[in-house]
N, C-alpha and C positions, 0 to 999 in steps of 0.2 A: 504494500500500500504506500504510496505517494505520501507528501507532508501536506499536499494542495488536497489530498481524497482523506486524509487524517480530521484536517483542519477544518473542514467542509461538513462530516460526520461529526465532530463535537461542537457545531454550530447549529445542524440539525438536532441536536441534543441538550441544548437551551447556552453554550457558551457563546458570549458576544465576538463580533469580529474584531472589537478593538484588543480584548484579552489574548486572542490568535493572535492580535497583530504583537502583541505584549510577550508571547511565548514563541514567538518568530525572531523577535530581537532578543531575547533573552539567547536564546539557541544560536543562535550567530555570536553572542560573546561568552558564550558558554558560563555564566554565572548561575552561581550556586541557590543564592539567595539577594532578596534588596538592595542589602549593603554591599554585597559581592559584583551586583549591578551596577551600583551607583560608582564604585570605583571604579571597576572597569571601564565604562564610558566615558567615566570622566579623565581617567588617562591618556583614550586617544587623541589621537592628531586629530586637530580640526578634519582634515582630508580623511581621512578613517572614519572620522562620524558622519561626512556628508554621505559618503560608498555605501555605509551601512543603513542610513534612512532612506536611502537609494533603492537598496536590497528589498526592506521592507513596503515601499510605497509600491515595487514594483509586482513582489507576493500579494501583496492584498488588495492590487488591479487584478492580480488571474485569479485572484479567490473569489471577488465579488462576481467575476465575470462567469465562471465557473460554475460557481453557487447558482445564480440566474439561470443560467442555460439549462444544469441537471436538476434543477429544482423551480420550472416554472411552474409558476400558480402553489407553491407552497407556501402554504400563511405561515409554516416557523422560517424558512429562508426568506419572506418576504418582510417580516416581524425583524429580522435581525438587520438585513439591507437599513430598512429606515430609521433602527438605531442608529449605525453607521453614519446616514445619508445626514445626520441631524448634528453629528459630531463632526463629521471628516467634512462637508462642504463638496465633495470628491465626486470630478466629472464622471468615473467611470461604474460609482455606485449608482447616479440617478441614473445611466442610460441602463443598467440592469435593472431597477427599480421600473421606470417607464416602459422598457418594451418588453419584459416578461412576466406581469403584476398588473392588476386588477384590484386596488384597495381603497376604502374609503377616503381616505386624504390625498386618494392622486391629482386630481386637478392644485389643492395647494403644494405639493411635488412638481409638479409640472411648472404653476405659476413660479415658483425660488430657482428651479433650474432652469427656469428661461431667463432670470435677472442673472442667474451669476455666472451662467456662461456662453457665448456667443451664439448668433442663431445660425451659423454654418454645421454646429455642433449639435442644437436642437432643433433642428425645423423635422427631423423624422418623429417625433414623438408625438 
C-alpha cells in the first residue's frame, strides 16, 4: 500500500487532511515526538525548509486530488475536503470539492473560489 492509499484510508476513517499533512512532514524529518519536531525544523536551512513544505504542498495536491477522484460523492471525503478547503484556501482542494461533490454549501464554495482564484482556473465549475 502506497503513503497516498495509507493517507486516503485514515481520512476515510474520520483523520483530517491537515493531521496527514502533519504526519507527512513529521515522516520526512523523521521526528520522534513535538519537541523532537520543533528542533529538527528549526535546525534546517532556510533552503531545506522551503524543499520540505514543497514536498508537503505537493503530497497533499495528489491527496486531495486522489481522494476526489476515488471517492466521489462520498460525504466522509467530501466532509474532510471542506475542512481543508476552509483552512488551506488551496486551488487544488476547491477544484476536487466543485467537480466531484454535490453538498449543501456548494454555491458559497463556489462563490470564495471564484474570489480567490482567477476565472481561467474556475470558469469549469
Amino acid at each position: 500500500m502506497t503513503l497516498l492509499s495509507e493517507a486516503i484510508e485514515s481520512i476515510l476513517l474520520g483523520e483530517s487532511i491537515h493531521s496527514v499533512r502533519e504526519g507527512f512532514l513529521w515522516g520526512v524529518l523523521e521526528a520522534l515526538d513535538p519537541k523532537d519536531f520543533e528542533e529538527r525544523w528549526h535546525s534546517l536551512a532556510d533552503g531545506r525548509r522551503r524543499e520540505i513544505q514543497e514536498q508537503a504542498r505537493n503530497f497533499t495536491s495528489d491527496l486531495v486530488r486522489r481522494l476526489a477522484e476515488r471517492h466521489e460523492g462520498d460525504e466522509r471525503a467530501c466532509a474532510a475536503l471542506l475542512e481543508w478547503s476552509d483552512r488551506s484556501k488551496d486551488y487544488e482542494t476547491f477544484d476536487a470539492l466543485l467537480c466531484h461533490f454535490d453538498f449543501p454549501a456548494r454555491q458559497r464554495t463556489l462563490d470564495e473560489g471564484r474570489r480567490l482564484f482567477p476565472s481561467t482556473l474556475t470558469s469549469h465549475w
